[in-house]
PDBQT receptor file of N, H, CA, C and O in Angstrom, charges set to zero:
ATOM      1  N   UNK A   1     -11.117 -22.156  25.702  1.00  0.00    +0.000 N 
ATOM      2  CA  UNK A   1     -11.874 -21.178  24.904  1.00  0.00    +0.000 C 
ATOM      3  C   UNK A   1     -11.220 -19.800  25.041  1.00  0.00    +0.000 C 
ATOM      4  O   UNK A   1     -11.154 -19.302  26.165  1.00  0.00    +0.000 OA
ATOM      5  N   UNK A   2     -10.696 -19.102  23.905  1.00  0.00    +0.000 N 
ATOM      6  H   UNK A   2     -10.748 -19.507  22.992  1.00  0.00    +0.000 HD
ATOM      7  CA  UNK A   2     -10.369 -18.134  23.924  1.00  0.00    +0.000 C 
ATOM      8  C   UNK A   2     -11.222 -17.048  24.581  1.00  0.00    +0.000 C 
ATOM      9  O   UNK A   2     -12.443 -17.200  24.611  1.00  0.00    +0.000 OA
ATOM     10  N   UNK A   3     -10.648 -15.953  25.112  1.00  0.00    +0.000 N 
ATOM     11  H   UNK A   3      -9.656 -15.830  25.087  1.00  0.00    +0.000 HD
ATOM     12  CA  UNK A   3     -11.538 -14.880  25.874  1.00  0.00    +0.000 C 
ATOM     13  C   UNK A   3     -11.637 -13.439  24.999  1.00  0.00    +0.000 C 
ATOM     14  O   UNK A   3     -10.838 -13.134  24.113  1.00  0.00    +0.000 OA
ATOM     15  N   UNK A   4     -12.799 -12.603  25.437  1.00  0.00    +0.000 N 
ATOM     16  H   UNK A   4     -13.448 -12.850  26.156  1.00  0.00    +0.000 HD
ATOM     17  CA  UNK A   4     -12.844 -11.779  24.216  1.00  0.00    +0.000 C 
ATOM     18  C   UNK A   4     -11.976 -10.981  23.925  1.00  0.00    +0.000 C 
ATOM     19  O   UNK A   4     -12.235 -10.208  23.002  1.00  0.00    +0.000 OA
ATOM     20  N   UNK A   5     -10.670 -10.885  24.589  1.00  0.00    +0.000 N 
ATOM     21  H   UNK A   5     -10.460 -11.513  25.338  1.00  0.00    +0.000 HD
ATOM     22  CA  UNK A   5      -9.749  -9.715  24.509  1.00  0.00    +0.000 C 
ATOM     23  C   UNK A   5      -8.734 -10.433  23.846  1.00  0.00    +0.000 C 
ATOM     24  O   UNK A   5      -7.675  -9.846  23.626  1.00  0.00    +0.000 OA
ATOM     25  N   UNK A   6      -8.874 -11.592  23.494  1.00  0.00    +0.000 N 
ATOM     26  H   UNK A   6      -9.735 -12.069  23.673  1.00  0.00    +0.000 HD
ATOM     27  CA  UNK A   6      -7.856 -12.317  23.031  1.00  0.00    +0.000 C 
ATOM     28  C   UNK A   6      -8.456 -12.462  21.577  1.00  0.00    +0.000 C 
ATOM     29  O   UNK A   6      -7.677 -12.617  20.638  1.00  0.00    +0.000 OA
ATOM     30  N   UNK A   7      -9.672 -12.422  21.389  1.00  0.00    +0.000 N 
ATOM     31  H   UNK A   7     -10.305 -12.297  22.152  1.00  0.00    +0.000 HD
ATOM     32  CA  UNK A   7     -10.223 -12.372  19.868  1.00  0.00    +0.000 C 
ATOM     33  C   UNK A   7     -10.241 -10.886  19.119  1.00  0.00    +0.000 C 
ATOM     34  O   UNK A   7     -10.253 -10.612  17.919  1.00  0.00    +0.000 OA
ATOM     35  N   UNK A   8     -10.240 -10.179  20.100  1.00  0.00    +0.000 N 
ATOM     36  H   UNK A   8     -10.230 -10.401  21.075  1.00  0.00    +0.000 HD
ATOM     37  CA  UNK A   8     -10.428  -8.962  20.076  1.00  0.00    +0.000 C 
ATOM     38  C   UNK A   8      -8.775  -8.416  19.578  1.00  0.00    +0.000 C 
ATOM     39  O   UNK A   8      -8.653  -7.816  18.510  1.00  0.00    +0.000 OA
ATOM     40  N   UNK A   9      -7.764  -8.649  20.317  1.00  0.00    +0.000 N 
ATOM     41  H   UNK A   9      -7.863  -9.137  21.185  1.00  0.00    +0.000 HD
ATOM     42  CA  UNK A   9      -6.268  -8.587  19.730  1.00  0.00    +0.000 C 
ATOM     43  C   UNK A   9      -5.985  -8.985  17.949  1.00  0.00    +0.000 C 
ATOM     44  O   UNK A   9      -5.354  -8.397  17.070  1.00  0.00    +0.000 OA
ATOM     45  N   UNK A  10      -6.856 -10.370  17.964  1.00  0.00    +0.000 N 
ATOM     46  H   UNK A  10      -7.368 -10.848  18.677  1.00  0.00    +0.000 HD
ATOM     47  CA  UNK A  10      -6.188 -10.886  16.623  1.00  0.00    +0.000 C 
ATOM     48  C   UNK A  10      -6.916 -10.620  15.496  1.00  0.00    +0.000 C 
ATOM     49  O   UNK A  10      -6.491 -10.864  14.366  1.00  0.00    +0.000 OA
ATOM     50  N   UNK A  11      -8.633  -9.842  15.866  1.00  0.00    +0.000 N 
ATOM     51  H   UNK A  11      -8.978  -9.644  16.783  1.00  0.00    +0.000 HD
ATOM     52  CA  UNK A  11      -9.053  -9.743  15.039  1.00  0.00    +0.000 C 
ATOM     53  C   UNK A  11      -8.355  -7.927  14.497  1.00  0.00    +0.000 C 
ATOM     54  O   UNK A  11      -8.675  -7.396  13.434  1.00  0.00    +0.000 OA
ATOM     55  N   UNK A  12      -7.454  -7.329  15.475  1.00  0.00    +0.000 N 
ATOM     56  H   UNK A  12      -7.194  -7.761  16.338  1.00  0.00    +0.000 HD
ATOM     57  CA  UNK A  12      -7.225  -6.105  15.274  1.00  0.00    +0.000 C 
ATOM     58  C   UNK A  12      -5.779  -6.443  14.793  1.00  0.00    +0.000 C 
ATOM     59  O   UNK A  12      -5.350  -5.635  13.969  1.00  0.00    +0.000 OA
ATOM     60  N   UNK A  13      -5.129  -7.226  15.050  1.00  0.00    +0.000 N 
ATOM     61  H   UNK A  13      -5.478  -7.882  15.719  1.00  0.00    +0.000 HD
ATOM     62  CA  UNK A  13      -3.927  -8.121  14.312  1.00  0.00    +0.000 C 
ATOM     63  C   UNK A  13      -4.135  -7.892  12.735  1.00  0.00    +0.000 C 
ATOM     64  O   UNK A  13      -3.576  -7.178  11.902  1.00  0.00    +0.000 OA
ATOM     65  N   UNK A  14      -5.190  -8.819  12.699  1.00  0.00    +0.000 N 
ATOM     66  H   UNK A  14      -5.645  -9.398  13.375  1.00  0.00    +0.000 HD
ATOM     67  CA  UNK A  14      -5.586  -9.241  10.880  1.00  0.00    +0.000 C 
ATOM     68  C   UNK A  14      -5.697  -7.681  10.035  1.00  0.00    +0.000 C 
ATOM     69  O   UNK A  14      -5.072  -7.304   9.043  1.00  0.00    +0.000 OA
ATOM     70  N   UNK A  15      -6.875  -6.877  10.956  1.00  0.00    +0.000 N 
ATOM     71  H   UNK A  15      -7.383  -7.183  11.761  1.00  0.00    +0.000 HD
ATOM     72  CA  UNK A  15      -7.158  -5.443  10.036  1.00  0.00    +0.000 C 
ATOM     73  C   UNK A  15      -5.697  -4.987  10.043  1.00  0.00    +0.000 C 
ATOM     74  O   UNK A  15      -5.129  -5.213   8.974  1.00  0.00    +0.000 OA
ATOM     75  N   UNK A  16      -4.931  -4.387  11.009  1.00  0.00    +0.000 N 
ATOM     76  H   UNK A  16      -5.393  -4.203  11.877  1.00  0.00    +0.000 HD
ATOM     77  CA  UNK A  16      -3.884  -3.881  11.189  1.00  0.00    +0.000 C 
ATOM     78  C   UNK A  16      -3.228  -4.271   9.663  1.00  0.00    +0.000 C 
ATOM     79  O   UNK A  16      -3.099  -3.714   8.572  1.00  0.00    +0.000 OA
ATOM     80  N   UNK A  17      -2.945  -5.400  10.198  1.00  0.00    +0.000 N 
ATOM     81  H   UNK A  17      -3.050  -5.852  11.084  1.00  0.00    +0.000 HD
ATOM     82  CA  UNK A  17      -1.903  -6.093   8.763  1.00  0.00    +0.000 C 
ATOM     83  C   UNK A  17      -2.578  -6.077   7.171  1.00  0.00    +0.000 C 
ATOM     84  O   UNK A  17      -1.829  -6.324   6.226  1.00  0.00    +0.000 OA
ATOM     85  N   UNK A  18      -3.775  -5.826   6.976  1.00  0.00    +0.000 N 
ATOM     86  H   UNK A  18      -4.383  -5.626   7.744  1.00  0.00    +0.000 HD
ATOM     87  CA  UNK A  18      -4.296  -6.057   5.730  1.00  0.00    +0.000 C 
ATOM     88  C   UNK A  18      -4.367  -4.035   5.388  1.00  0.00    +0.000 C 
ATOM     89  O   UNK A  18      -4.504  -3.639   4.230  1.00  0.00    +0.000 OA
ATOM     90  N   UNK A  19      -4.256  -3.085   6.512  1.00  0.00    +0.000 N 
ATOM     91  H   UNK A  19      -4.145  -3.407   7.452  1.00  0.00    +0.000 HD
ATOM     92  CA  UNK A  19      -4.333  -2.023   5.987  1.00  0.00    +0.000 C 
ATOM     93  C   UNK A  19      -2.454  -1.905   5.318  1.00  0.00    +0.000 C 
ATOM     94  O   UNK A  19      -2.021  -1.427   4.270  1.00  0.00    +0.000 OA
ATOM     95  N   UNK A  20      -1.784  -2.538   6.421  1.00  0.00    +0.000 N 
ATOM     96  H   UNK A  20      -2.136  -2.926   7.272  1.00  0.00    +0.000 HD
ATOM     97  CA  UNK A  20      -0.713  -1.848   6.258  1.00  0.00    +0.000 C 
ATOM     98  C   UNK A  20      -0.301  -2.128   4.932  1.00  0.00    +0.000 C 
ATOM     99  O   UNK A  20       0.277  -1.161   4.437  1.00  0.00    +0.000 OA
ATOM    100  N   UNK A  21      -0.401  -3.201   4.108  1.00  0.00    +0.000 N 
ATOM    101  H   UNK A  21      -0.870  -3.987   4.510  1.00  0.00    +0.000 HD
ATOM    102  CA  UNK A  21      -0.306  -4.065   2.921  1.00  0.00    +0.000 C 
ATOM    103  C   UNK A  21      -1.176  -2.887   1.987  1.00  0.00    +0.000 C 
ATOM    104  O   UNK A  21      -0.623  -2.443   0.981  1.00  0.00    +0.000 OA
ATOM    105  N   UNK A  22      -2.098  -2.564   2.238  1.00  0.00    +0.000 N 
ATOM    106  H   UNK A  22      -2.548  -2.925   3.055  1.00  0.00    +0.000 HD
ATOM    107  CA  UNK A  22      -3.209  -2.067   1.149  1.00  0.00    +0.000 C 
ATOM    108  C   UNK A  22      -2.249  -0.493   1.129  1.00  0.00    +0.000 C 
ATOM    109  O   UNK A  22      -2.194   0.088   0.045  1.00  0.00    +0.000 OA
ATOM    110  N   UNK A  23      -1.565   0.101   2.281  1.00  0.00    +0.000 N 
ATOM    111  H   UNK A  23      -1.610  -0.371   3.162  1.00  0.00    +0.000 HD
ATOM    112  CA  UNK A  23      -0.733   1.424   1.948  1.00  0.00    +0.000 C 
ATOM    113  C   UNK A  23       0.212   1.371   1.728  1.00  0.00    +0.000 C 
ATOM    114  O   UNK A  23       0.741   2.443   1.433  1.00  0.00    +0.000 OA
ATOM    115  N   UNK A  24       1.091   0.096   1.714  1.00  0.00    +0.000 N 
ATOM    116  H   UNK A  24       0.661  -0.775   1.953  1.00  0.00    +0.000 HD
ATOM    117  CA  UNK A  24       1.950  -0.117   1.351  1.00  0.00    +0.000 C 
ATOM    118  C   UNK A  24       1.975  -0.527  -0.202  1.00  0.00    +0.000 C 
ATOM    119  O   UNK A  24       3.112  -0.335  -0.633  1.00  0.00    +0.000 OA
ATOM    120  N   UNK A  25       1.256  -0.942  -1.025  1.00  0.00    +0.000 N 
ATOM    121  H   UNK A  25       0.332  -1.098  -0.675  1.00  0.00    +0.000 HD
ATOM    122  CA  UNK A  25       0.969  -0.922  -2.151  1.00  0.00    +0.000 C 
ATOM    123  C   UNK A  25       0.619   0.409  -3.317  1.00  0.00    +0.000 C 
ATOM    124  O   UNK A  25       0.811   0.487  -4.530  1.00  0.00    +0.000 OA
ATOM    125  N   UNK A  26       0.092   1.264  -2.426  1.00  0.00    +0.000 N 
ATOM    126  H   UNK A  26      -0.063   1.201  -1.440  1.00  0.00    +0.000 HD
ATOM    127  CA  UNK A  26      -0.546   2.245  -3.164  1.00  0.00    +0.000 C 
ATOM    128  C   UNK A  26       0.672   3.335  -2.527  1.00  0.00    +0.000 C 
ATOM    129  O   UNK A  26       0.682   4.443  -3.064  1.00  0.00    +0.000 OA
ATOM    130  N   UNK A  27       1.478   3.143  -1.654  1.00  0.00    +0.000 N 
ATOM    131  H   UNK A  27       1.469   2.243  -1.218  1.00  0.00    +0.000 HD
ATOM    132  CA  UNK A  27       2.873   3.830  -1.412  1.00  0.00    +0.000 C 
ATOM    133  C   UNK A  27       3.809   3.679  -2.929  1.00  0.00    +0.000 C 
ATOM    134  O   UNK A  27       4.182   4.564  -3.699  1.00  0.00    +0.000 OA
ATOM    135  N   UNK A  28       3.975   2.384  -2.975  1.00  0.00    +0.000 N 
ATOM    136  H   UNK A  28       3.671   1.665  -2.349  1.00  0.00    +0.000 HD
ATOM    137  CA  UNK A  28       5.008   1.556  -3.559  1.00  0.00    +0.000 C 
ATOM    138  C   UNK A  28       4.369   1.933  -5.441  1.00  0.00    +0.000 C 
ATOM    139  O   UNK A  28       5.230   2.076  -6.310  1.00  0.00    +0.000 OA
ATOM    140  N   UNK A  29       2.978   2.037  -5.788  1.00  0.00    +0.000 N 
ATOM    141  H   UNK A  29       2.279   1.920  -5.082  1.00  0.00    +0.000 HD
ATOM    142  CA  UNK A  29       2.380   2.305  -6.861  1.00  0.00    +0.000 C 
ATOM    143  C   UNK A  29       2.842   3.854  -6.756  1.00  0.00    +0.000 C 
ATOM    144  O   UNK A  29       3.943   3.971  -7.294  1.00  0.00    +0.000 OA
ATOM    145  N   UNK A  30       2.539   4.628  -6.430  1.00  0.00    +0.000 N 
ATOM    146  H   UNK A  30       1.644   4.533  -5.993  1.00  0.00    +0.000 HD
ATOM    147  CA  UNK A  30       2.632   6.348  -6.406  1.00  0.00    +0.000 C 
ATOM    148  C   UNK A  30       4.281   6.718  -6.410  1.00  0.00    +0.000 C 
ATOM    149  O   UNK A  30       4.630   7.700  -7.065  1.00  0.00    +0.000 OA
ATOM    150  N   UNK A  31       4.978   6.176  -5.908  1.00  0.00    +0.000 N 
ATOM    151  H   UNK A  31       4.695   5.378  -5.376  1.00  0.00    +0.000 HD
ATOM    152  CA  UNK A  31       6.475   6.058  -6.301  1.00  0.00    +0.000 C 
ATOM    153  C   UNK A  31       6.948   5.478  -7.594  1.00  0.00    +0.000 C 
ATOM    154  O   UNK A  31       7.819   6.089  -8.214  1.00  0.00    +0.000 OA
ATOM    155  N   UNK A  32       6.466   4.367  -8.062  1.00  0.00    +0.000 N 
ATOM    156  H   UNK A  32       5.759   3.870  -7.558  1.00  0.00    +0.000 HD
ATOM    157  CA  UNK A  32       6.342   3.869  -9.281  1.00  0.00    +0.000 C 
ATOM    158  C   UNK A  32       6.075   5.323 -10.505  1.00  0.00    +0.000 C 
ATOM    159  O   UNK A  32       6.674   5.692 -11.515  1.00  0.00    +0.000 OA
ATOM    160  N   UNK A  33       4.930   5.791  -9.789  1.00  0.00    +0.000 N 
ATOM    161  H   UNK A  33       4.443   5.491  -8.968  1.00  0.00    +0.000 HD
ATOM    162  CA  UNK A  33       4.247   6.590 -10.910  1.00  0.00    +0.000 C 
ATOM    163  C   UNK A  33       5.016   8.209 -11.128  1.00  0.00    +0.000 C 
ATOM    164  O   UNK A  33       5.048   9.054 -12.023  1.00  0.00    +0.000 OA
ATOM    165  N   UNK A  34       5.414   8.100 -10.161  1.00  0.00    +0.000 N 
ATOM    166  H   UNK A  34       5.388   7.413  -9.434  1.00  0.00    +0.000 HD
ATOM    167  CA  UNK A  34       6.803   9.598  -9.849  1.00  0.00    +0.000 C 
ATOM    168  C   UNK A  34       7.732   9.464 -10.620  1.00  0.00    +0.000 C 
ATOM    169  O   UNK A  34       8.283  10.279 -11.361  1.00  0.00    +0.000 OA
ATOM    170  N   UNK A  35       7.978   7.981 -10.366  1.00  0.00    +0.000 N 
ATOM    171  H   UNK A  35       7.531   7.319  -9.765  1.00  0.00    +0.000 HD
ATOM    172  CA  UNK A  35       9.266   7.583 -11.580  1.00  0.00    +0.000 C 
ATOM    173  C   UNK A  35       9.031   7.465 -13.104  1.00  0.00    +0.000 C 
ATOM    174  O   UNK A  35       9.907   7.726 -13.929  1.00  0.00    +0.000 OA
ATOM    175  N   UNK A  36       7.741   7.038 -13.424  1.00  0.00    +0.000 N 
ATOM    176  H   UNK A  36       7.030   6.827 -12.754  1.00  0.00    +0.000 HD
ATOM    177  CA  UNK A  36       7.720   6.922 -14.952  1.00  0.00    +0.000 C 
ATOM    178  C   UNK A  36       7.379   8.317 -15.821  1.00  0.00    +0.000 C 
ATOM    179  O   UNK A  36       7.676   8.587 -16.985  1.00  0.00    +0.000 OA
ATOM    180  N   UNK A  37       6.431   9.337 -14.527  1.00  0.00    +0.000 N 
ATOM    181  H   UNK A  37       6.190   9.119 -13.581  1.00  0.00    +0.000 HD
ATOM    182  CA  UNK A  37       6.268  10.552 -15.152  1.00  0.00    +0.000 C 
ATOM    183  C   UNK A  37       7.442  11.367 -16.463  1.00  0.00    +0.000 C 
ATOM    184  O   UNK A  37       7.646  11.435 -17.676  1.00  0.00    +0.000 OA
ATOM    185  N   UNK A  38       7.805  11.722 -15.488  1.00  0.00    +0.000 N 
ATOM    186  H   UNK A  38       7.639  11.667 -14.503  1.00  0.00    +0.000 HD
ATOM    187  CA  UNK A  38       9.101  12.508 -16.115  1.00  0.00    +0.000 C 
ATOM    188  C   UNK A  38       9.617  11.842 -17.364  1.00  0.00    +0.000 C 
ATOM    189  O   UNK A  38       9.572  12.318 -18.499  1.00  0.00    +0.000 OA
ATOM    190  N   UNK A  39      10.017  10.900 -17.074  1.00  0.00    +0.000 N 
ATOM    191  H   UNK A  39      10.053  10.513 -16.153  1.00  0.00    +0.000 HD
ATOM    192  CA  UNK A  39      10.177   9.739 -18.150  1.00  0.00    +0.000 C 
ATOM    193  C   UNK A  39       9.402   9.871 -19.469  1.00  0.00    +0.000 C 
ATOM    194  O   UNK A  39       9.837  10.303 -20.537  1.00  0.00    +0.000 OA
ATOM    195  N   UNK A  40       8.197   9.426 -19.199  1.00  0.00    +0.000 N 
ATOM    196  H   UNK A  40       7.843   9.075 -18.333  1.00  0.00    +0.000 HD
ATOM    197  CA  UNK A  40       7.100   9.585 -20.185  1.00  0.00    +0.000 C 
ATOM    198  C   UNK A  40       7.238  10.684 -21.106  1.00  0.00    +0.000 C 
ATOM    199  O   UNK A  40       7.503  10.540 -22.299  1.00  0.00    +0.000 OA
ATOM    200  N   UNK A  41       6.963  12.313 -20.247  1.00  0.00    +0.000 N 
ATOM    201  H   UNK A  41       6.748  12.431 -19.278  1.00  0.00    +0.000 HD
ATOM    202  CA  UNK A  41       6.715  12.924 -20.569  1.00  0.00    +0.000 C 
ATOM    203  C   UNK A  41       8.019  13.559 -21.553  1.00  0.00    +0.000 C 
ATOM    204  O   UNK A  41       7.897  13.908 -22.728  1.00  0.00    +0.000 OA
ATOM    205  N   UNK A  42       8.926  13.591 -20.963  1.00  0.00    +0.000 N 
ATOM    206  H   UNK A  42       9.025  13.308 -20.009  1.00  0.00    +0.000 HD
ATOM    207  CA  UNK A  42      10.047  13.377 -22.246  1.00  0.00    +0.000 C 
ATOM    208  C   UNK A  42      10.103  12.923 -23.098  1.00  0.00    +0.000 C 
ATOM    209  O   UNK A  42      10.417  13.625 -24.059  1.00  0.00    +0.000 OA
ATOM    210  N   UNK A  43       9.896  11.754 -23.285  1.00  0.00    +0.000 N 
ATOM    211  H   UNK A  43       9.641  11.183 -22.504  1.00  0.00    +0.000 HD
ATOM    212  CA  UNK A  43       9.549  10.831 -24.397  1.00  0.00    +0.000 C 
ATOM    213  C   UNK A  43       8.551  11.432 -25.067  1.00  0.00    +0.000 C 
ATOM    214  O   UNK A  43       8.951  11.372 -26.230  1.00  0.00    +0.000 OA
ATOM    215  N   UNK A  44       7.356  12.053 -25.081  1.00  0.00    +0.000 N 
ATOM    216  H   UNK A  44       7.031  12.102 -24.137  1.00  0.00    +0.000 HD
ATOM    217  CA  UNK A  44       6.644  12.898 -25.499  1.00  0.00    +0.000 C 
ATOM    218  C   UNK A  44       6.715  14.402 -26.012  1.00  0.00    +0.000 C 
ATOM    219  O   UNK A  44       5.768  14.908 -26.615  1.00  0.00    +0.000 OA
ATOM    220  N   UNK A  45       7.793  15.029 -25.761  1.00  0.00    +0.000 N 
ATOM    221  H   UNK A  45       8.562  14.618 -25.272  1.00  0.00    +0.000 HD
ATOM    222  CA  UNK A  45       8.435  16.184 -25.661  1.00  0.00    +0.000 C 
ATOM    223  C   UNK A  45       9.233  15.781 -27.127  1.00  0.00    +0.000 C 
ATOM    224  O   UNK A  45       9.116  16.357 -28.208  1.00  0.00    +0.000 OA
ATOM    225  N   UNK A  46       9.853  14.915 -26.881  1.00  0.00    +0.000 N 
ATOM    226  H   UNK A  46       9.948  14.446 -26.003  1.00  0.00    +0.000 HD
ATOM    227  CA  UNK A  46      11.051  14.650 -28.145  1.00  0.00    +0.000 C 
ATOM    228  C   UNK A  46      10.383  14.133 -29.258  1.00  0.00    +0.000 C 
ATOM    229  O   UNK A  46      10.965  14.347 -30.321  1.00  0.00    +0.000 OA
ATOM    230  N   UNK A  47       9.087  13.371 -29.340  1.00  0.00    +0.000 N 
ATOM    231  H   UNK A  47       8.614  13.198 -28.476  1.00  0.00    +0.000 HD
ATOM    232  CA  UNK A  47       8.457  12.956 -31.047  1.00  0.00    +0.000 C 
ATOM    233  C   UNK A  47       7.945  13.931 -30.885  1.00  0.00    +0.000 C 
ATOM    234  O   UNK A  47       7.210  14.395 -31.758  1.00  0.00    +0.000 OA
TER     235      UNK A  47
C-alpha cells in the first residue's frame, strides 16, 4: 500500500504536468498571435 507521501508526490506530479501543458499552450498561442498581428494588419493597411 502506497504511503501518503508517495500519493502525495504523484498527485503533485499530475497537477505539475497538466499546468505546465495548459502554459505552455497559451505561451505557444500568444506567440502565434504576435506573429499573425503585424501580418494582418498590413494586409488591412493595403485594401
Amino acid at each position: 500500500m502506497a504511503s501518503i507521501k508517495d500519493v502525495g508526490r504523484f498527485f503533485i506530479f499530475i497537477v505539475g504536468g497538466l499546468v505546465a501543458i495548459i502554459v505552455g499552450s497559451f505561451m505557444i498561442r500568444g506567440t502565434m498571435h504576435m506573429w499573425d498581428n503585424p501580418d494582418n494588419a498590413d494586409d488591412e493597411k493595403k485594401d
